[in-house]
C-alpha positions, 0 to 999 in steps of 0.5 A: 277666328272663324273657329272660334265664331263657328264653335260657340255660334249657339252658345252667343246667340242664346247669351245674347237674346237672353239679353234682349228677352230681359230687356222688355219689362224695363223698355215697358216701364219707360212706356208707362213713365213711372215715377223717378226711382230713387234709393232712400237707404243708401246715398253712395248705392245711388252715386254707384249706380251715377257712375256706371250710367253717367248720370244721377238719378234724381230724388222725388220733388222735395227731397235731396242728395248730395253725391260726391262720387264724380271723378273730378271731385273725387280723385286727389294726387293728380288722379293717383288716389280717390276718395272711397266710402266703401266699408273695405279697403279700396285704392283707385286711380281715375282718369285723370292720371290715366290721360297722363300715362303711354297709351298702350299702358295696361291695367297692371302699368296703371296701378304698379303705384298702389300701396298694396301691388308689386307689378312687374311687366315684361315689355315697354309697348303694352302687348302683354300683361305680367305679374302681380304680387299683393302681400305674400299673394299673386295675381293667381290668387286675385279675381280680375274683372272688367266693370264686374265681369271675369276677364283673362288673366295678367299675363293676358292682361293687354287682351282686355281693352285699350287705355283710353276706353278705361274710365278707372282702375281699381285695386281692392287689396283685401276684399270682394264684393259677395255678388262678385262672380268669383271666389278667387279672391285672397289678394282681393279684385283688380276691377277695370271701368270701361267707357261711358259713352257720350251723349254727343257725336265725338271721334277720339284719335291719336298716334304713338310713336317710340323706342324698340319701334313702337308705333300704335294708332288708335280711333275712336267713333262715339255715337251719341244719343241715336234719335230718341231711343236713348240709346248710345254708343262707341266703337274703337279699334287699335293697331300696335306694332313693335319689336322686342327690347331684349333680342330679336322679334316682332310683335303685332296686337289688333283690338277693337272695344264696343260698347252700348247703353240705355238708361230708363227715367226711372234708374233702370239701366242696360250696358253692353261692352265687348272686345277682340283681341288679336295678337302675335308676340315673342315668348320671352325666355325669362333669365335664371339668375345667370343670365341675369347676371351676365346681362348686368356685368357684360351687356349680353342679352338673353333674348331670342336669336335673329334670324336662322339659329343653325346651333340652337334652333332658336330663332324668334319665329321658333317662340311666338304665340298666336291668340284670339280673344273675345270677351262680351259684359252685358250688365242690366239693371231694373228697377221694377218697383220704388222698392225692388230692383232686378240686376242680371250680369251675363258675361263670355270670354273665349280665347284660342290660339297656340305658341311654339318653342324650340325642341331641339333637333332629331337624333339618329334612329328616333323613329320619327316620320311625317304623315306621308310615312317618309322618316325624319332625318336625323339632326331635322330641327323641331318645334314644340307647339303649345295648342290653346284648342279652346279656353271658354268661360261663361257664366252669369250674376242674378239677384234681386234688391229689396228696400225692407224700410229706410234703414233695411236693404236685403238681397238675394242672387245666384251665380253660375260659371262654366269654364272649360280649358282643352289644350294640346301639346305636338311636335313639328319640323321647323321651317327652313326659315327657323319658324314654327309652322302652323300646327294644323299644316299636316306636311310639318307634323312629326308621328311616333310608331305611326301616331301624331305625337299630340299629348293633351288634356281638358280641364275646368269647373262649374260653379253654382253659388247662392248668395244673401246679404243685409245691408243697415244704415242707422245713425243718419246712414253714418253707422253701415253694417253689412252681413252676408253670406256665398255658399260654392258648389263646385265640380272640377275635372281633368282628362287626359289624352289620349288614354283619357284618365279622368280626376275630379271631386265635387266640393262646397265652400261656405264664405261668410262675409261681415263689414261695419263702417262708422263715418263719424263726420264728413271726414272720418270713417272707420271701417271693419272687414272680415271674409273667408275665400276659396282658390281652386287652380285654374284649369290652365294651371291644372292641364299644365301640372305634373298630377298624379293621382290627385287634383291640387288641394284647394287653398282658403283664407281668413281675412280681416281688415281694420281701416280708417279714411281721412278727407277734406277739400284739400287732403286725402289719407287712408290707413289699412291693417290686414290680417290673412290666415291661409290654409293649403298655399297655392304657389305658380310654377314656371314650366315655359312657353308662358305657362305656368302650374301650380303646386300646394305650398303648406300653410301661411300667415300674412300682416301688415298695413297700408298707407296713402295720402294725396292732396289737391292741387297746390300751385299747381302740384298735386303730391301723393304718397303710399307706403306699405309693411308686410310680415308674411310666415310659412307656417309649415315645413314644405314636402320634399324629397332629398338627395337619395329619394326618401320623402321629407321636407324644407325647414320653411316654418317660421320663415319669409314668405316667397314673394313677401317684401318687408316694405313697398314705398310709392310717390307720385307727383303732378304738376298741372299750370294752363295747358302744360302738364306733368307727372312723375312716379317713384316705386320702391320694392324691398328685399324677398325670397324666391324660392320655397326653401328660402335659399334665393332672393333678389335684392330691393330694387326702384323703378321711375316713370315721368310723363310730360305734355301740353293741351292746346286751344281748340282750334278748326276742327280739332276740339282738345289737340294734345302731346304727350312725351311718356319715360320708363326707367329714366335711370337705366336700371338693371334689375329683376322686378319680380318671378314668373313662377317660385323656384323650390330652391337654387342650392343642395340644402339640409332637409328635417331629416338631416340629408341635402337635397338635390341641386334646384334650378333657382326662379326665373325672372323679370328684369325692368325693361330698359329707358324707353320713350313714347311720344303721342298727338292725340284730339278729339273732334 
């Protein structure tokens, strides 16, 4: 961690007094006590902006605003579905379902009931994220973000921030917003809400305890307002420790959230939100399809081996990764004059840490040695060791809002990003107790013809990005047309070590954008939505690869959305058709260690429509059901090479999709009477395919979650004692919920050019972990 301080010193400092210097016109402007601000062109911009701050801005005397935007009135089916307004499509879950689920749930656990996602998750307490599939696309081809701001990716998902500091999660299947720092945006945004601190002094406390020894203690102190500065804030930090649930292993996660705000009268606003993570888990070895097998016939397991594996080397002190992460969000929103408004959105990730894996053991006559020049013994066990040096990502939002008239809003911004990704790959002799060691502990370190065996790469992009975009309301603010348009400038780059050959290219990307919505009373909205995107791949993914000669190309989609919203005080339904139109398909490959590549993929088409419905509380119930179709077609045959070498290719025209389920069907219930309370969850994935040439598939599967718990009076000190009992896979299911990577295929298959290709190695999976239990006390004082 010191590393990590020590390194990018500089870099924090000016992010963080850039900060403050912003922060100086508006401290003035609350001097100078301006009249209140308030937005007469859009109402739901206003309960936007009440959301983030946690409180409304109020009209000019003599004129009102009813805003519907609180969590409370908004949500339906216990919190598993809200009302939405926005002219795209959009599914979230609020707190109140949130409050209901296991405390180490992660975002990915928290939306795995939305029409539009597939999840699939590798562990039951929380450590690590997983994977997400969203008509025919990934997470890999999704923009994740916390409160607006690029975070770190599912597979990393745990690293973000804890449970009870998320306020919502959103899902915008489809869509991004233009000001939203990304272009990675095909299957649309996962977006997390954090915390609003409270006005009052507050402590939040609970404690886990469960299955494969799970047990997590959390603490959170709210400041409340400090004096008159308005200002506030709360500091929370979580221990989890628990063991594997397939095979042998330890994993341990130290998190601590921070975060801070000031509201100005006049609507101006600044928030800071950060988190460190730090964590130590197993690499799981995802089963091929063999493994999978034999675990559902005959109960053996794939996991890793306890202890020192003398046959194998495979011990799980030989497969952990060791991370450290910090992420910084510092949004500031300045309302200069009744008509213009300044919003500044800095944010920083940085990340480093390394894993490890069994390399077999050394051969006779290998040439090996250690720093000190002695040889290594022949059958000597090994460590390969995956070095993340330093995964850095900064980059910031600027734009200015101008009120034209009452029925006219423009904006225009720039956007910046820097992301610089250097890895390293070594070799090391294994500890006497079947552990990797430490790669920077030179006594372990093996050399080759007198040179550290220490291949690596560096790779990542800079973006600059000017964006605009109109926003009208006519007809009473009924009718809503937004047009805008993102110009991407791009320069990419990857260097190999250590002969340090270089690829890049420079691009631009135009990415218009065009959504109309007409609420055509209080209980319906229609809604259009067009946009075009563009994926690079990740310099991860990028340094991970086999490239020769070439860079990936990069992948663009056309999207469109048709929609219609139905809400009343009783019931909510939201109805989505979606057209996507992609060129140059990026698909993740498993390469191990939790990593994945990237390869291109052809072109693709994908259709289909989403549909949810939930209800407020009858009896105490609250039902919510969601259901999606999805046809998703290659529409090119995928290169390949047969047999004997000659170039050709896959008959994958006209074909499913890998990863394109025809059907997902979701049903959640809550049931909330005084203090008891309940909640339940059924998903249903259909039938897909895993590999390229379509020659392997995993059938349909059902996953099941119940939560059951009790809010008991206030009493001494302790002002909302509550405990909570949360279930996984109630049924024991064995099944595979997913990939981590598409396999090219499992069998020799006839290619166009009439011969068989080689023997492939299939997909490797995720299987549901088994039932497990989690039980939790928590109050607050």
């Amino acid at each position: 961690m010191n590393r990590l301080l020590s390194k990018n010193n500089l870099l924090l400092c000016t992010f963080l007094f850039g900060d403050l210097a912003v922060l100086v016109p508006s401290i003035h402007a609350e001097e100078r006590k301006p009249v209140p601000y308030y937005d007469a062109r859009k109402p739901q911009r206003i309960a936007k902006q009440a959301n983030m701050a946690g409180n409304i801005a109020k009209p000019p005397a003599g004129e009102s605003i009813t805003v519907e935007d609180s969590q409370n009135k908004r949500g339906r089916g216990g919190g598993m579905m809200r009302v939405e307004t926005e002219p795209y499509a959009i599914q979230t879950v609020t707190r109140d379902y949130i409050e209901t689920r296991n405390p180490t749930s992660t975002a990915l656990d928290l939306i795995k009931n939305l029409p539009s996602v597939s999840v699939s998750t590798p562990d039951t307490s929380g450590m690590q994220g997983g994977r997400i599939q969203s008509r025919s696309l990934t997470d890999d081809d999704m923009a994740l973000l916390v409160d607006g701001a690029s975070a770190t990716t599912a597979a990393y998902l745990a690293e973000n921030i804890d449970s009870e500091n998320l306020d919502s999660v959103s899902m915008m299947p489809g869509s991004s917003a233009i000001d939203l720092p990304t272009t990675t945006a095909a299957a649309g945004v996962l977006n997390e809400t954090t915390h609003t601190p409270s006005h009052k002094f507050a402590v939040l406390t609970d404690f886990s305890y469960g299955t494969n020894n799970l047990s997590r203690e959390f603490l959170r102190l709210e400041s409340g307002d400090i004096g008159n500065s308005g200002v506030r804030g709360y500091l929370s930090f979580s221990n989890t420790h628990a063991r594997s649930w397939m095979g042998a292993g330890i994993n341990q996660r130290h998190h601590l959230d921070f975060g801070v705000r000031k509201d100005w009268t006049n609507g101006s606003l600044a928030k800071l939100f950060m988190s460190w993570n730090n964590e130590d888990f197993v690499v799981d070895n995802y089963p091929t399809v063999g493994q999978f097998l034999q675990y559902k016939h005959t109960g053996n397991g794939y996991g890793r081996m306890p202890g020192i594996d003398s046959a194998g080397n495979d011990s799980w002190k030989n497969n952990v990764n060791h991370w450290n992460n910090i992420f910084i969000n510092a949004p500031i929103h300045i309302a200069l004059t009744r008509k213009i408004a300044f919003d500044l959105h800095p944010y920083y990730n940085y990340g480093l840490g390394w894993s490890s894996w069994s390399d077999g053991f050394a051969g006779l006559d290998n040439g090996y040695t250690y720093r000190s020049g002695a040889p290594v013994a022949a059958g000597t066990p090994l460590s390969g060791q995956y070095i993340g040096n330093g995964d850095r990502r900064v980059g910031a939002t600027a734009k200015i809002g101008y009120d034209i008239d009452r029925h006219n809003h423009f904006e225009f911004g720039y956007w910046y990003e820097n992301h610089d990704y250097t890895e390293h790959v070594a070799e090391s002799a294994t500890l006497s107790n079947g552990a990797s060691p430490n790669p920077a502990n030179q006594e372990y370190q093996i050399y080759s013809n007198g040179s550290r065996i220490y291949s690596g790469d560096r790779t990542g992009y800079e973006i600059q990005s000017l964006f605009v975009q109109h926003t009208a309301k006519y007809f009473e603010n009924r009718l809503l047309v937004n047009a805008g348009f993102k110009y991407i400038m791009d320069n990419q780059w990857y260097v190999t070590y250590p002969g340090r050959s270089r690829l890049g290219q420079n691009l631009t990307a135009p990415l218009p954008h065009l959504s109309i919505s007409y609420q055509i009373n209080s209980h319906h909205q229609l809604y259009i939505n067009a946009e075009g995107d563009f994926r690079q791949p990740s310099p991860s993914a990028v340094a991970n690869s086999a490239l020769t000669g070439q860079l990936p190309k990069n992948q663009y989609s056309i999207k469109e959305e048709l929609g219609y919203r139905y809400h009343d005080d009783y019931i909510v339904a939201d109805l989505d058709l979606f057209n996507y139109n992609i060129t140059n398909r990026l698909l993740s490959t498993y390469i191990g260690y939790n990593q994945t590549g990237v390869v291109n993929a052809g072109n693709q088409t994908a259709r289909g429509f989403d549909i949810m419905l939930a209800t407020q509380p009858i009896h105490g119930f609250s039902p919510y059901v969601s259901f999606e179709y999805l046809n998703a077609r290659m529409d090119t045959d995928i290169a390949a090479e047969d047999s004997l070498g000659n170039l050709t290719a896959f008959h994958t025209k006209g074909r499913q999709a890998p990863l394109s389920p025809h059907a997902m069907a979701n049903f959640g219930l809550t049931y909330s009477y005084k203090g008891f309370f309940a909640n339940g969850t059924v998903h249903y994935t259909g039938p897909q395919s895993v590999t390229i040439a379509g020659d392997q598939r995993i059938p349909g599967y059902v996953t099941d979650t119940l939560s059951l718990g009790y809010h008991f009076k206030p009493f001494w000190r302790a002002q909302a004692p509550t405990i909570r009992l949360n279930f996984t896979n109630l049924t024991g299911s064995i099944v595979r919920t997913g990939v981590v990577g598409v396999g090219t295929n499992l069998n020799a298959v006839r290619l166009v050019n009439g011969n068989y290709s080689a023997t492939g190695s299939g997909a490797q999976f995720y299987v549901e972990p088994r039932f497990s239990m989690t039980g939790t006390i928590s109050t607050s004082f």
